[in-house]
C-alpha positions as CSV (number, residue, x, y, z in Angstrom):
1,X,34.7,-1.6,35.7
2,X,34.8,-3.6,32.9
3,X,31.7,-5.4,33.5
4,X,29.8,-1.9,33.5
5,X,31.3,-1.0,29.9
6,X,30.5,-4.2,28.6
7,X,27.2,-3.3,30.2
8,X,26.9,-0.3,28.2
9,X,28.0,-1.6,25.1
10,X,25.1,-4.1,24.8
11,X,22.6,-0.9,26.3
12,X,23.4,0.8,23.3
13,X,23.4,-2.0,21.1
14,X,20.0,-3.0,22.1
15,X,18.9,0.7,21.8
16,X,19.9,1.0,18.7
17,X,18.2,-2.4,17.2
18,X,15.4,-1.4,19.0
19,X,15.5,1.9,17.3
20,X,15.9,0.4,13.4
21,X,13.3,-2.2,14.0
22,X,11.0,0.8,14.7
23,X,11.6,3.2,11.9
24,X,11.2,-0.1,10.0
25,X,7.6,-1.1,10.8
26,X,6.4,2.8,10.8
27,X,7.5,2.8,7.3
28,X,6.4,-0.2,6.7
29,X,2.9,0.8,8.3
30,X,2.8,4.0,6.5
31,X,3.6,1.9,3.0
32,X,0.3,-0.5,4.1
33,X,-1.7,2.7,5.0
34,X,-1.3,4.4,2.0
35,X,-2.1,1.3,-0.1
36,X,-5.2,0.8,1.7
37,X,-6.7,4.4,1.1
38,X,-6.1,4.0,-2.7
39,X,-7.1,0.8,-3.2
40,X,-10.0,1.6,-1.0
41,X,-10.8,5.0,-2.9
42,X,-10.4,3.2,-6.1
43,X,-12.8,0.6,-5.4
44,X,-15.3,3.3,-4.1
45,X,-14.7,5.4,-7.7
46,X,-15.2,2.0,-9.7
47,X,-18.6,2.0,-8.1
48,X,-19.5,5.8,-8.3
49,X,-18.5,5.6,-12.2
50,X,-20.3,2.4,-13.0
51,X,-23.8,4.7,-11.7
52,X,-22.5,7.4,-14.5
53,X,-22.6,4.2,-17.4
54,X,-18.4,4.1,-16.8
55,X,-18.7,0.9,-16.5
56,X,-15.2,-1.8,-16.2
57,X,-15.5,-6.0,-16.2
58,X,-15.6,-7.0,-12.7
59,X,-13.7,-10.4,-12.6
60,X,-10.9,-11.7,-10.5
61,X,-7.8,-10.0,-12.7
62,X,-9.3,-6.6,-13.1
63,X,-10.5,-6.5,-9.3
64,X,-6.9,-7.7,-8.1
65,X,-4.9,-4.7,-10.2
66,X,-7.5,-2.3,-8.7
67,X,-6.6,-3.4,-5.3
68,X,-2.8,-3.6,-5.8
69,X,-2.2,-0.7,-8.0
70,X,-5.0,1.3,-6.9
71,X,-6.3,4.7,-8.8
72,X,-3.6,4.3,-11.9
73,X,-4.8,0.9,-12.3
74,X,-8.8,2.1,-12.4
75,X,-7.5,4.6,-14.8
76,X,-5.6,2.6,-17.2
77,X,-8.8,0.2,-17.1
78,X,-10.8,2.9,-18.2
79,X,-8.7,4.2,-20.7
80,X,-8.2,0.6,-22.2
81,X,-12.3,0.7,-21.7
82,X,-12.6,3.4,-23.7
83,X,-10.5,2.6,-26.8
84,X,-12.0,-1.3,-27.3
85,X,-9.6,-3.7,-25.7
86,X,-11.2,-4.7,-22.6
């Protein structure tokens, strides 16, 4: 008897880890999703704009904030475009 609630214990132990590990990686797979699609549409954008003469340095730092932070980053780019300090 006592083998079978030990034996249930550790089922529902495991269960539960098993459970927490995945609610883990789905967030952690939404989190990587989401950063993909907006570092991707920003890098898209930074291309459409550069055909309408909105144009931002391409080098290794601005290109690396793009990809990290995505569309506020292309925006704050711009808007430090526009008023002279890049």
């Amino acid at each position: 008897m006592a083998d079978l609630i030990s034996a249930l214990v550790f089922a529902a132990i495991v269960l539960v880890a098993v459970g927490l590990a995945w609610a883990v990686i789905k967030r952690l797979l939404e989190f990587a999703t989401s950063l993909i699609i907006n570092s991707l549409t920003a890098i898209v954008l930074l291309f459409l704009l550069s055909f309408l003469g909105i144009t931002v340095p391409l080098n290794a730092v601005t290109m690396i904030l793009i990809v990290v932070f995505g569309l506020p980053a292309l925006a704050v780019l711009i808007l430090l475009k526009m008023i002279g300090w890049i």
